[in-house]
Structures are given as C-alpha cells and as structure tokens.
NUROBA-918430 format. One line per field, with one value per residue (C-alpha): x, z, y; residue number from 1. Coordinates in nm, 3 decimals. Last residue first. Example, Ala and Ser with C-alpha at 12.3 -4.5 7.8 and 13.67 -1.06 7.14 Angstrom:
c1 <- 1.367:1.230 .
c3 <- 0.714:0.780 .
c2 <- -0.106:-0.450 .
n <- 2:1 .
//
This chain:
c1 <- 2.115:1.922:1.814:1.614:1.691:1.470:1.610:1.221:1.095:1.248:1.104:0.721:0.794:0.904:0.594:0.348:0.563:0.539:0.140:0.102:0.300:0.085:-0.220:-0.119:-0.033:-0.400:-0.541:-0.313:-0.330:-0.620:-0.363:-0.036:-0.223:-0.207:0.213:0.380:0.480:0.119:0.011:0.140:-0.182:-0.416:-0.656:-0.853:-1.008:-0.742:-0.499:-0.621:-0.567:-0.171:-0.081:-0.215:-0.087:-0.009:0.287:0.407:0.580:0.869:1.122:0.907:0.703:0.829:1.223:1.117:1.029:1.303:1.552:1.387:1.418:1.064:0.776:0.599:0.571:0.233:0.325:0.236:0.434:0.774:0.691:0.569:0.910:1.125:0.858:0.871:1.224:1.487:1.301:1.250:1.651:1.766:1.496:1.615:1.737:1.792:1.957:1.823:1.532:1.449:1.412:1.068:0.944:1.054:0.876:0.577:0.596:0.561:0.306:0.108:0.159:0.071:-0.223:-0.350:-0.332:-0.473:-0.749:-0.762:-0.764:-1.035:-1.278:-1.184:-1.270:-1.634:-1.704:-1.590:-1.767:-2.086:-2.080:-1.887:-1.820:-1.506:-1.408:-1.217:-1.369:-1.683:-1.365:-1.203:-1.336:-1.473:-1.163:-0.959:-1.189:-1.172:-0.790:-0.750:-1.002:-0.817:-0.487:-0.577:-0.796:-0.582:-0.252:-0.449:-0.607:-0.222:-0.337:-0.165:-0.299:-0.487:-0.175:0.119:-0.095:-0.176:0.137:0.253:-0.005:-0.199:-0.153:0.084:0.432:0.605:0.436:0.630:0.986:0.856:0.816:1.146:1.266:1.461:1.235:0.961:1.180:1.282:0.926:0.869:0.626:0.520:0.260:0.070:-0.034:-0.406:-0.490:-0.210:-0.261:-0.638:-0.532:-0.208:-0.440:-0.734:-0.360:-0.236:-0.585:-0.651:-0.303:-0.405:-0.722:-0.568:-0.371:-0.618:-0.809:-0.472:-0.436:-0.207:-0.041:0.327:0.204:-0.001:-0.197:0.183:0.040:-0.279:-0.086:0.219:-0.082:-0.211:0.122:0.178:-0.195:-0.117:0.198:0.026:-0.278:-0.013:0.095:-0.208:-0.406:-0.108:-0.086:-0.481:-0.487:-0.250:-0.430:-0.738:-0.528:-0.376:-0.752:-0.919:-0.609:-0.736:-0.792:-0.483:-0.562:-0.917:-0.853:-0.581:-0.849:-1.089:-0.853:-0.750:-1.108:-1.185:-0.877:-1.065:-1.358:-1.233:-0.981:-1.330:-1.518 .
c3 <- 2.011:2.161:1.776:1.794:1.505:1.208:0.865:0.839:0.828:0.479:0.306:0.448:0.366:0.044:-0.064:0.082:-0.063:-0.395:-0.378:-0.297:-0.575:-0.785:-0.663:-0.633:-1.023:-1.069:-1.011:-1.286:-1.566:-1.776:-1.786:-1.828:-2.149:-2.352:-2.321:-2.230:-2.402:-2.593:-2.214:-2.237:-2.458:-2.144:-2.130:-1.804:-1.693:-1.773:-1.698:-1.377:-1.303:-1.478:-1.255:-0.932:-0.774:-1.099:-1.133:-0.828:-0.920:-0.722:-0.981:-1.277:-1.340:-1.101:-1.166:-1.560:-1.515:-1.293:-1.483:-1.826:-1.746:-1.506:-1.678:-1.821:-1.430:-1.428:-1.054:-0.715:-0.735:-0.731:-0.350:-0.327:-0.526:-0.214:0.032:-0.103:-0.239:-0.083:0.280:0.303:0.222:0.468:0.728:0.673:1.034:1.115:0.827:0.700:0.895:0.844:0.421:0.547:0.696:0.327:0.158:0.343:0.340:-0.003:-0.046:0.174:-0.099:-0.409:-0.203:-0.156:-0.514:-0.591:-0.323:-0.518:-0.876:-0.799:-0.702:-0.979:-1.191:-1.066:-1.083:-1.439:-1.529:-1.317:-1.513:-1.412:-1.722:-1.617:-1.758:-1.530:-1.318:-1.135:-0.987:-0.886:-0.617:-0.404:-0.499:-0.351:-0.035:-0.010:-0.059:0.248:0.470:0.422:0.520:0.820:0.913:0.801:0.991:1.268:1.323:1.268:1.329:1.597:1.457:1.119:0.990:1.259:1.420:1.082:0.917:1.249:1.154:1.508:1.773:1.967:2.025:1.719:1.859:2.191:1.996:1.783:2.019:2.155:2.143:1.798:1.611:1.626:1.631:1.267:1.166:1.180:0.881:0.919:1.224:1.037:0.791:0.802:0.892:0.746:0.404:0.405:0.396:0.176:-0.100:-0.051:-0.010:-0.387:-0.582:-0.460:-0.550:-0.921:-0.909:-0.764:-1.140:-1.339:-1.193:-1.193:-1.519:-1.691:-2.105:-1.942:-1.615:-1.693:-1.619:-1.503:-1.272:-1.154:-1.187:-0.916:-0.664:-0.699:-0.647:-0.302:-0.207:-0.229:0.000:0.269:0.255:0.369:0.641:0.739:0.696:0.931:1.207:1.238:1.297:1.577:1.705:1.739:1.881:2.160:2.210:2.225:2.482:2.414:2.129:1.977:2.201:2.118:1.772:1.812:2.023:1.739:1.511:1.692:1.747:1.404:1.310:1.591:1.415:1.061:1.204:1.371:1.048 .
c2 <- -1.776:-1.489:-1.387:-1.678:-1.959:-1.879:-2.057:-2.232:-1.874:-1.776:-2.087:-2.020:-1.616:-1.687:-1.878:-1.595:-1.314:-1.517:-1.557:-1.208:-1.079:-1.250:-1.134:-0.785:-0.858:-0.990:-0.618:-0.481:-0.782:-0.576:-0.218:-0.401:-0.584:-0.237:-0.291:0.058:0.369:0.406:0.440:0.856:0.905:0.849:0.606:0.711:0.439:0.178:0.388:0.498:0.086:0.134:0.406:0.274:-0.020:-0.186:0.137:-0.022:-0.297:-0.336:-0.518:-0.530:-0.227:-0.007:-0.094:-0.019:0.284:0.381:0.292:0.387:0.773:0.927:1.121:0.803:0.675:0.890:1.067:0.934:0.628:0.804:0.857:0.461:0.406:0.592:0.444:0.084:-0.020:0.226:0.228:-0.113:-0.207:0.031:-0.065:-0.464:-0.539:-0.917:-1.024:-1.350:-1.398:-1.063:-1.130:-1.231:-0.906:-0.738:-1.006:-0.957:-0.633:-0.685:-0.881:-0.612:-0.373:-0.586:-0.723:-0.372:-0.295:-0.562:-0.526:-0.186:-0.243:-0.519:-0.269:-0.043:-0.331:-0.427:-0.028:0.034:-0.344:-0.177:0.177:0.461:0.658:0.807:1.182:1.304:1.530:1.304:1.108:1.397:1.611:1.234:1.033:1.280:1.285:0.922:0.961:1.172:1.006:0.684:0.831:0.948:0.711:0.416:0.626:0.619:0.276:0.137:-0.217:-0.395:-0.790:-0.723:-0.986:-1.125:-1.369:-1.534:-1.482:-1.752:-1.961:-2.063:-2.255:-2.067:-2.157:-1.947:-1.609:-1.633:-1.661:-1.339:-1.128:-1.152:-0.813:-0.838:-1.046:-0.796:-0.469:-0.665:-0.643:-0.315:-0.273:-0.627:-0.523:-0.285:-0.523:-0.518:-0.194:-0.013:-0.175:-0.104:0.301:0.198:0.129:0.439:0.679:0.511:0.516:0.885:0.990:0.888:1.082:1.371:1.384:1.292:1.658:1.824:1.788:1.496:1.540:1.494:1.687:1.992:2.295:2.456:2.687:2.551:2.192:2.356:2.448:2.157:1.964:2.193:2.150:1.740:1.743:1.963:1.694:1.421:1.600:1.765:1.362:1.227:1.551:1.512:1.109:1.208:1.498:1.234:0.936:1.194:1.326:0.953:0.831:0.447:0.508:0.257:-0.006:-0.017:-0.029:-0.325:-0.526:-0.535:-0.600:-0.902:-0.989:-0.978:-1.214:-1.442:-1.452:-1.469:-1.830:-1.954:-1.911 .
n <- 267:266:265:264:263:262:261:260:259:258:257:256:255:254:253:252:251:250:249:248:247:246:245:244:243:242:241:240:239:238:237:236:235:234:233:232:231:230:229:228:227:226:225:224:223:222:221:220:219:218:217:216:215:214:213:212:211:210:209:208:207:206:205:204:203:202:201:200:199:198:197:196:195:194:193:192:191:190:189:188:187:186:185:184:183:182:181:180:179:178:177:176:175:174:173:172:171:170:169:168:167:166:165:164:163:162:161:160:159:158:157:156:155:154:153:152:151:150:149:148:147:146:145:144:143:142:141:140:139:138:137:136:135:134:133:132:131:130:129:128:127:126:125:124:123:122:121:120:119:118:117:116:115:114:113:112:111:110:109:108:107:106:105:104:103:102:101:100:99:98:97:96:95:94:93:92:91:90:89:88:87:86:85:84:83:82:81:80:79:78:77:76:75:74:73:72:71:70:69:68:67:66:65:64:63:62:61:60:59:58:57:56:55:54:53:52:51:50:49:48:47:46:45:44:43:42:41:40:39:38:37:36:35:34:33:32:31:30:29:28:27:26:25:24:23:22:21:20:19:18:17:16:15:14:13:12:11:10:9:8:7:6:5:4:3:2:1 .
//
C-alpha cells in the first residue's frame, strides 16, 4: 500500500506541475488532439473515396486507431519519464535517483507524467471509440468487454515494455533516439493500418521483432474477424493481451541486467 500511495503522489505532483500555466497546458493539449485529429480526417477522407482498405471501411478502420491513441494515452501517463531517458542519464538525474530508497523503475514510472499528451490523446481515441464501436458490427457482451479490457493493459504493457527496453539499452550507449525512433514511432505509424497491406518484412518485424500488431491489429481482430486474418495464425488473436505481458516481463529482466553495467556518465 505504501509503494501505491506514494506512486499516487508522484502522479499527483506531475499533474500539478504540468498545469501549472492552465492556458499554456490547455493550448498545448489543443495543438496534440489537432495534430493527431488532422491525421485521422485525412484517412477518412481517403476511405469516403476509396470505401476500402484491403477488405477495411472507414468505420473498422477508426476503430483500429481508437485501440492504438486509448494505449499510448495510459502509456504517457505512466511512462513518460523513459521516453527521454538518455537526457536522464546525461544531466545527472539519474546518479541522485540510485541513492534513494526505492526501486530505481519505481521512481522512474507515473513519475513526470505527460498530462497533456494523455489528454490529448486520450480524448481522441475515446471519441473514435465512441463513432465506431456501435459501427462495426461488435456484439458487446461481458467476455467482448472482459477481453477488450485486457487488449488494452496489454497493449499498454507491450508499449511501456518497450520503453523499457529502449531506456535500458542507455546504459550501453548513452543516446538511443536513433534506435527509438526506427523501432516504436516508425512501426507505431505502420501500426495504424491492418498490417495485411504491408510486404512480409514488415509484417513479420511487427509481429515478432516489435510487436505491435498485438497492440491493436490482432485485438480488433478478434472482434472484428476480418477475412485478411486467414494470413496469420487464429491463436495470434487469443495470445494478444498476454504478449504485453510478455514483453513486459523481458523489458523488466533486461532492465535489472542492463542497470548493473551503470557507471555515471561523469566517469
């Protein structure tokens, strides 16, 4: 209980940091849900013309976004702090986290948490979810409910895992942008279309090198059943939520080894 209450407290602090200016925070949480909304008119737009996308309409289509911005909504919130990890190490920050009495994941998770990029992007995929869930075709009964649920702390865990990772792999080269950039927001962007329309590269580097089709495309196959899954294994669509786990549980492991090769960056 004591470990929940102070992770509360951390949060807690991180919100009130982050409104402090209430107009600046507001404008900001604007400029992310315009940004991201401008993306989603433009592929509406395209579906109204097209109808289509490899046997998707626009309705399956929102849906699938709606999974990925709900995801990364919670992941901002909680692992805000990992997503410039190296500026961490750099400027010290790191050396004064390592003698306090507490895990140094610990510290690092719901502690600065991006409280406008969650409402932006939260608002934007509750919204989705909102027009297109009732579209679709979903009979949303309590085992529907129970596994969409699970689909997104998966999907969350999946994320967060690996930040972890990427965070981790900072103890052995200091600055890892390059490396974050290429394998989460270039396959988060490929992550917002059904993965059947991409070559065999790419579909298989999101299903087992940075698995992002389990964030979304495999759950909204599950309650969608497109044709386009006959291309991959029926399990992938059951295992989805306990793949975040998975990758949770190795980004966990890797960062304990990784953290033990630590020196200071001032030595």
């Amino acid at each position: 209980m004591g470990e929940i209450r102070i992770a509360m407290q951390s949060l807690k602090m991180s919100v009130r940091s982050r409104l402090q200016y209430r107009l600046d925070s507001f404008v900001a949480t604007l400029a992310v849900f315009v940004r991201e909304s401008a993306n989603i008119i433009v592929i509406y737009l395209a579906l109204l013309k097209f109808d289509k996308i490899n046997g998707w309409n626009v309705n399956e289509m929102l849906f699938l976004f709606s999974i990925l911005f709900l995801t990364y909504a919670i992941v901002v919130a909680l692992f805000a702090d990992l997503r410039q990890f190296s500026d961490t190490i750099r400027d010290g920050r790191f050396d004064r986290l390592m003698v306090r009495p507490r895990g140094l994941l610990f510290q690092l998770i719901l502690n600065n948490a991006d409280v406008l990029a969650t409402v932006g992007h939260g608002t934007l995929g509750i919204l989705l979810f909102v027009f297109s869930a009732g579209r679709v075709g979903i009979q949303w009964d309590l085992p529907t409910i129970l596994y969409y649920v699970c689909a997104i702390v998966g999907g969350v865990l999946m994320q967060g895992g690996m930040f972890i990772i990427f965070s981790a792999l900072c103890f052995y080269f200091i600055e890892t942008g390059s490396i974050r950039e290429i394998f989460y927001w270039n396959m988060r962007k490929f992550a917002g279309y059904p993965i059947s329309i991409y070559n065999k590269v790419i579909q298989t580097i999101m299903i087992y090198v940075v698995p992002f089709a389990f964030v979304n495309y495999f759950p909204a196959q599950y309650l969608l059943r497109k044709d386009d899954m006959a291309l991959y294994h029926e399990s992938y669509m059951y295992i989805a939520p306990l793949v975040g786990v998975v990758v949770y549980v190795i980004a966990y492991l890797f960062w304990r080894i990784s953290v033990k090769r630590y020196t200071s960056t001032g030595n």
